[in-house]
C-alpha beads as a LAMMPS data file, in Angstrom:
LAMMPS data file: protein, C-alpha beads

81 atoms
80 bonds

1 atom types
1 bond types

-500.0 500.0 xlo xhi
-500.0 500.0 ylo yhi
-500.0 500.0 zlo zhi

Masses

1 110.0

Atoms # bond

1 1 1 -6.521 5.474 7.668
2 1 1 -3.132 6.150 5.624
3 1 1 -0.705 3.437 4.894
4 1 1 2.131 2.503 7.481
5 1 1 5.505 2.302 6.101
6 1 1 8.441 0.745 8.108
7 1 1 10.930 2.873 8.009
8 1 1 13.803 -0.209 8.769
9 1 1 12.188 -2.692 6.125
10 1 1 11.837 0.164 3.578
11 1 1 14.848 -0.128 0.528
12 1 1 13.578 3.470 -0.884
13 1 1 12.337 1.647 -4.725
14 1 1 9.457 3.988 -4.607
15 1 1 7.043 1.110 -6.011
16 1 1 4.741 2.196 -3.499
17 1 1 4.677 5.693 -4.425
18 1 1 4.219 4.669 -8.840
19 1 1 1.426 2.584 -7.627
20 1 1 -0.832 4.659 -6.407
21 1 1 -3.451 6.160 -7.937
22 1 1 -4.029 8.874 -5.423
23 1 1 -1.019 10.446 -5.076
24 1 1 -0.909 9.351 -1.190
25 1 1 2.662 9.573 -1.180
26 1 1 5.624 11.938 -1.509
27 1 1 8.928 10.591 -3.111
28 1 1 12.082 12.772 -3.710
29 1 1 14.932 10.579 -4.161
30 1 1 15.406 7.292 -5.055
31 1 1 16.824 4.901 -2.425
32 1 1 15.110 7.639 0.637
33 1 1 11.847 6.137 1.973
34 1 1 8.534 7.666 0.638
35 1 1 6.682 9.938 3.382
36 1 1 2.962 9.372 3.331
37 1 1 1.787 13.675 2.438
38 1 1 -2.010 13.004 1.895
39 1 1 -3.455 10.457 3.838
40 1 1 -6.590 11.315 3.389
41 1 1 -6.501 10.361 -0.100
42 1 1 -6.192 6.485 0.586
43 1 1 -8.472 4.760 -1.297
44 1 1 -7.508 1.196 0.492
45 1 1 -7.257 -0.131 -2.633
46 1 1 -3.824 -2.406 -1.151
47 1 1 -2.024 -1.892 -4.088
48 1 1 1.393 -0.263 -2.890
49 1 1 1.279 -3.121 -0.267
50 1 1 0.958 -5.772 -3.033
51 1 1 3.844 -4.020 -5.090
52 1 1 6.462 -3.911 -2.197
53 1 1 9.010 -6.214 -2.811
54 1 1 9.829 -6.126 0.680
55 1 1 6.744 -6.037 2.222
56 1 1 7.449 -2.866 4.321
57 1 1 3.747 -1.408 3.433
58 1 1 0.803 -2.078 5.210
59 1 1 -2.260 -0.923 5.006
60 1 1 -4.872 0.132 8.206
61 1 1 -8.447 -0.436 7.466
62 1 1 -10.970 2.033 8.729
63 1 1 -13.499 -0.313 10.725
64 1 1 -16.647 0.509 8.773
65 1 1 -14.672 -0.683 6.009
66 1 1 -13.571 -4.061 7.347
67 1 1 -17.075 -5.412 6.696
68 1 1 -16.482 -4.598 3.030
69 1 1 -13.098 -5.605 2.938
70 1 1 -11.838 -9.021 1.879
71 1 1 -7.962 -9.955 1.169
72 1 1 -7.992 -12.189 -1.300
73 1 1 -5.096 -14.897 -2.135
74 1 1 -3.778 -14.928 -6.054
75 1 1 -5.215 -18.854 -5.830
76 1 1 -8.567 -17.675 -4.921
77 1 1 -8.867 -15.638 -8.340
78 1 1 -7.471 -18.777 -9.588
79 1 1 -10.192 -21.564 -9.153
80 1 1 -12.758 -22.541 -11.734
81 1 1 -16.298 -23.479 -10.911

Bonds

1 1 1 2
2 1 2 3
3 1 3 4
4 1 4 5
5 1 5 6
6 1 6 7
7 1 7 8
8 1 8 9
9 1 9 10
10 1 10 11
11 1 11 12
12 1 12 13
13 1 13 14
14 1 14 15
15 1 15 16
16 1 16 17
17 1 17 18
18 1 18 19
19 1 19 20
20 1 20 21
21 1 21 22
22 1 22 23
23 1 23 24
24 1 24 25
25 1 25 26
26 1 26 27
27 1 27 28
28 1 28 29
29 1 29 30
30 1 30 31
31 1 31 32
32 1 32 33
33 1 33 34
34 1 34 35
35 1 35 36
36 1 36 37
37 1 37 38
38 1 38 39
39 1 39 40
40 1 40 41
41 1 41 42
42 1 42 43
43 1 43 44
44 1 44 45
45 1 45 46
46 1 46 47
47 1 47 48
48 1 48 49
49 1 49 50
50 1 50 51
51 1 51 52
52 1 52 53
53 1 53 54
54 1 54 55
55 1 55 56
56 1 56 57
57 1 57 58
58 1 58 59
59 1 59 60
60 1 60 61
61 1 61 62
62 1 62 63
63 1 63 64
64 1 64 65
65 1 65 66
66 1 66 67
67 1 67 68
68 1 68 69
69 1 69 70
70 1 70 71
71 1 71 72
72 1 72 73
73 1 73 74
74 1 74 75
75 1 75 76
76 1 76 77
77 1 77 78
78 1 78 79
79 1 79 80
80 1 80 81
């Protein structure tokens, strides 16, 4: 499943669109919300929803991919044995 973007949260950087890897989104002009074009490219990697500065990216995970999937917090890469 693609990324959602809000459309009313959405300030047009185009962060989104220079972090992803698989060219999921389409991006004309800068300050103009990025259209997601190939959806079926999404990886789920998360990481135009970690870039947004605005948080106006989310990502849907496909349900035989929630078992796999895990959201982890910066302070859980963060702790020592």
């Amino acid at each position: 499943m693609p990324p959602v973007i809000d459309q009313e949260e959405c300030i047009g950087c185009g962060e989104c669109y220079e972090a992803c890897q698989s060219d999921v989104f389409h991006y004309t002009n800068e300050g103009e919300s990025p259209t997601v074009s190939y959806p079926e490219e999404c990886w789920h990697c998360n990481a135009c929803v970690s870039v947004c500065p605005v948080e106006a990216v989310s990502l849907r995970i496909p349900l035989p991919m929630m078992v796999l999937y895990h959201e982890r917090e910066i302070s859980d890469t963060l702790k020592t044995p």
